[in-house]
C-alpha positions in Angstrom: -41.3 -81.8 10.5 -41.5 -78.1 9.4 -43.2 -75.1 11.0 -46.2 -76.3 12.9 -49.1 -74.5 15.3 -50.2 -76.3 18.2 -54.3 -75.8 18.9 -56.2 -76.6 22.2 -59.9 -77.3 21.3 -61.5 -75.8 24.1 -63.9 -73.0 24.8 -62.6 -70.7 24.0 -60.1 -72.4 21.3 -56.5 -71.3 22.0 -53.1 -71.3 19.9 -49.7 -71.9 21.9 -47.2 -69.2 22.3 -44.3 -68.4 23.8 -43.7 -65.2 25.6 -40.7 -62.8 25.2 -41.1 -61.9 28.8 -41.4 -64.4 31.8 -38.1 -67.0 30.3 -40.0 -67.6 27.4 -43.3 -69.6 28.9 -45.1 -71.3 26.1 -48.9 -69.9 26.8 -52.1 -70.5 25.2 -53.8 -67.5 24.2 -57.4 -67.3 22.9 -57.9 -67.6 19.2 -58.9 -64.1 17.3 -62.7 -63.3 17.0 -63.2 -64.3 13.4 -60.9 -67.8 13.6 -62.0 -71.2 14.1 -59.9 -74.5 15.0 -60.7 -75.3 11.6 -59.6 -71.9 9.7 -57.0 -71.3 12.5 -53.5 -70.1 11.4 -50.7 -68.5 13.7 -50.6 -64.5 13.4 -47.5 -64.0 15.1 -43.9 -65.8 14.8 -43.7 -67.1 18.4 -47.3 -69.1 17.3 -44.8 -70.8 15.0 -42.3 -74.3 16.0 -40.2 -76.1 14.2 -40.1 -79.8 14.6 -37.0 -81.8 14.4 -36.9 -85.7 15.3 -33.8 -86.5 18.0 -31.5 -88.1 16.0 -32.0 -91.9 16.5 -35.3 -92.2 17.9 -38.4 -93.6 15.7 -40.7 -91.3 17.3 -39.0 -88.5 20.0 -39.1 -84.5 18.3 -37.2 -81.4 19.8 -39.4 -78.4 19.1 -38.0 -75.1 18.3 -39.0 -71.4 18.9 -39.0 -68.6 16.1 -36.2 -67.2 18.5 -34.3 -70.2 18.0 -34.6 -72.1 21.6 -36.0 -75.1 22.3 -39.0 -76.1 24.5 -38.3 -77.8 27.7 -39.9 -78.8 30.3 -38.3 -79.2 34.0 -38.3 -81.3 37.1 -41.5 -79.3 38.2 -43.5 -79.7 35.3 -43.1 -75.9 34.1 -42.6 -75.8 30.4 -40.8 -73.0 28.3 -39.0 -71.6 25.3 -35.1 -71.1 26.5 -33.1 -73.9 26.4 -30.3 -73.2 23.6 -28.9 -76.9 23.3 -30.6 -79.5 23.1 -31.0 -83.0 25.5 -33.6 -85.3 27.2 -35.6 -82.4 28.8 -36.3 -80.6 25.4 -37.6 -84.2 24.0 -41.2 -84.8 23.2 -43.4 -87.6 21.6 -46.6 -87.3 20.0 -48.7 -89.8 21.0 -52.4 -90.1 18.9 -55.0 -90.1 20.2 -58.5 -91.7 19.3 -60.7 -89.3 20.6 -60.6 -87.3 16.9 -59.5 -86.6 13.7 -55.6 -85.1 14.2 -56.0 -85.2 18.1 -52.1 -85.5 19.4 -50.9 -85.4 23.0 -47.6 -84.5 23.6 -45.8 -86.6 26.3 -42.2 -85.4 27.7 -39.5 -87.9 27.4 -37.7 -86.5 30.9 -40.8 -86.6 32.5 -43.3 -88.9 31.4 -45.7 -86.1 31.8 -47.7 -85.0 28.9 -48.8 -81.2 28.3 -51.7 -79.8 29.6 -53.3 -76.6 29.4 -55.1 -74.9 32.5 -58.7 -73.4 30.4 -58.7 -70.7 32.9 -55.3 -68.8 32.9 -54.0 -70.4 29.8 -51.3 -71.7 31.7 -49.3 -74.7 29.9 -47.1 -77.3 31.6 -46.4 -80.8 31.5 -47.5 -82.5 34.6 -50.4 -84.5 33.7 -50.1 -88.5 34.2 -52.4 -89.5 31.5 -53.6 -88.0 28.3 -57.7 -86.2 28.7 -59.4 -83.2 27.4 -56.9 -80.9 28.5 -53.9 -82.4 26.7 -55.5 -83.0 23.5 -54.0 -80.6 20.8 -54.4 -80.2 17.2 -51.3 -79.5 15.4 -51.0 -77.6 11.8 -48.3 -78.0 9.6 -47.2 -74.3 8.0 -46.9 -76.4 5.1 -49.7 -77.9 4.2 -51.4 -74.0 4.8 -48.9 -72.7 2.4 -49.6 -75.5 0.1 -53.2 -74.4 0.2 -52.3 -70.4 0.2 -50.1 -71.3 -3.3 -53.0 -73.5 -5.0 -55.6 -70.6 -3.8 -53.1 -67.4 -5.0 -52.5 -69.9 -8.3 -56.0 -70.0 -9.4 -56.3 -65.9 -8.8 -53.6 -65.3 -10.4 -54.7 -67.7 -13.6 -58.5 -65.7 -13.2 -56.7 -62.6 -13.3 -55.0 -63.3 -16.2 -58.3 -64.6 -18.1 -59.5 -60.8 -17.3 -56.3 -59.6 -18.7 -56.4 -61.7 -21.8 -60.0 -60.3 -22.4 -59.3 -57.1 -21.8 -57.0 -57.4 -24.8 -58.9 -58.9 -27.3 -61.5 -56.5 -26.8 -59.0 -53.5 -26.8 -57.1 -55.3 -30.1 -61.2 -55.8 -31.3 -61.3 -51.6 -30.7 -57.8 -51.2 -32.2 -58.9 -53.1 -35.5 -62.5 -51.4 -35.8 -60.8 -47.9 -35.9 
């Protein structure tokens, strides 16, 4: 799975980050001003994981920081960004939920406990017994953004060159005349 965003869809709608301070908590900060959840896009590096499946399992991912770590959760339910190898408590499964288009959960293999996020501090851990509101995520896939950037920054670039080509014939039209 390549570089991926996580979203929660609350009021306000928040992106998950992980700090540089505080052992590398993953947060959710509020998203900027002018962003929805549906034009949403990470603005920072530490917005970013990387997704890899555990080798052997049909459905079980480790998630990794920009910085290279792995997200983990432990025996309390606290969830961060530090762990440098990986094992059982830095294993997490999507699970899909029905509530919406794209809505995933994300349930710890150690634990059993999915990931939650507390609206008022932005707090995230992973000690919720079922999957509700406040562990329903959206996730976006860096690649499917860049897709889109490429196909948009394509057709620019093929408009710019239509301006170029008639800025040329009419230059060539001048260069003639004379």
């Amino acid at each position: 799975m390549g570089p991926i965003a996580f979203y929660f869809p609350g009021t306000p709608a928040r992106c998950l980050t992980t700090t540089e301070a505080d052992e590398h908590a993953l947060v959710a900060v509020p998203l900027s001003a002018h962003m929805t959840l549906a034009s949403a896009a990470p603005t920072d590096v530490r917005q970013v994981l990387v997704g890899n499946r555990v080798f052997g399992s049909s459905a079980a991912f480790y998630l990794k920081g920009a910085d290279g770590l792995y997200l983990t959760v432990g025996a309390d339910g606290r969830v961060t960004c530090d762990a440098e190898a990986i094992g059982t408590p830095q294993e997490w499964q999507p699970v899909l939920l029905g509530t919406s288009l794209g809505a995933v959960a994300f349930q710890s293999v150690a634990t059993d406990r999915f990931l939650s996020v507390d609206e008022r501090s932005g707090a995230v851990r992973a000690d919720a017994d079922t999957a509700a509101y406040r562990e329903t995520f959206v996730v976006r896939c860096q690649a499917a953004l860049k897709r889109e950037r490429t196909r948009l920054s394509k057709r620019e670039r093929a408009e710019e060159e239509m301006k170029l080509k008639g800025t040329r014939a009419a230059a060539d039209f001048e260069f003639e005349q004379t």
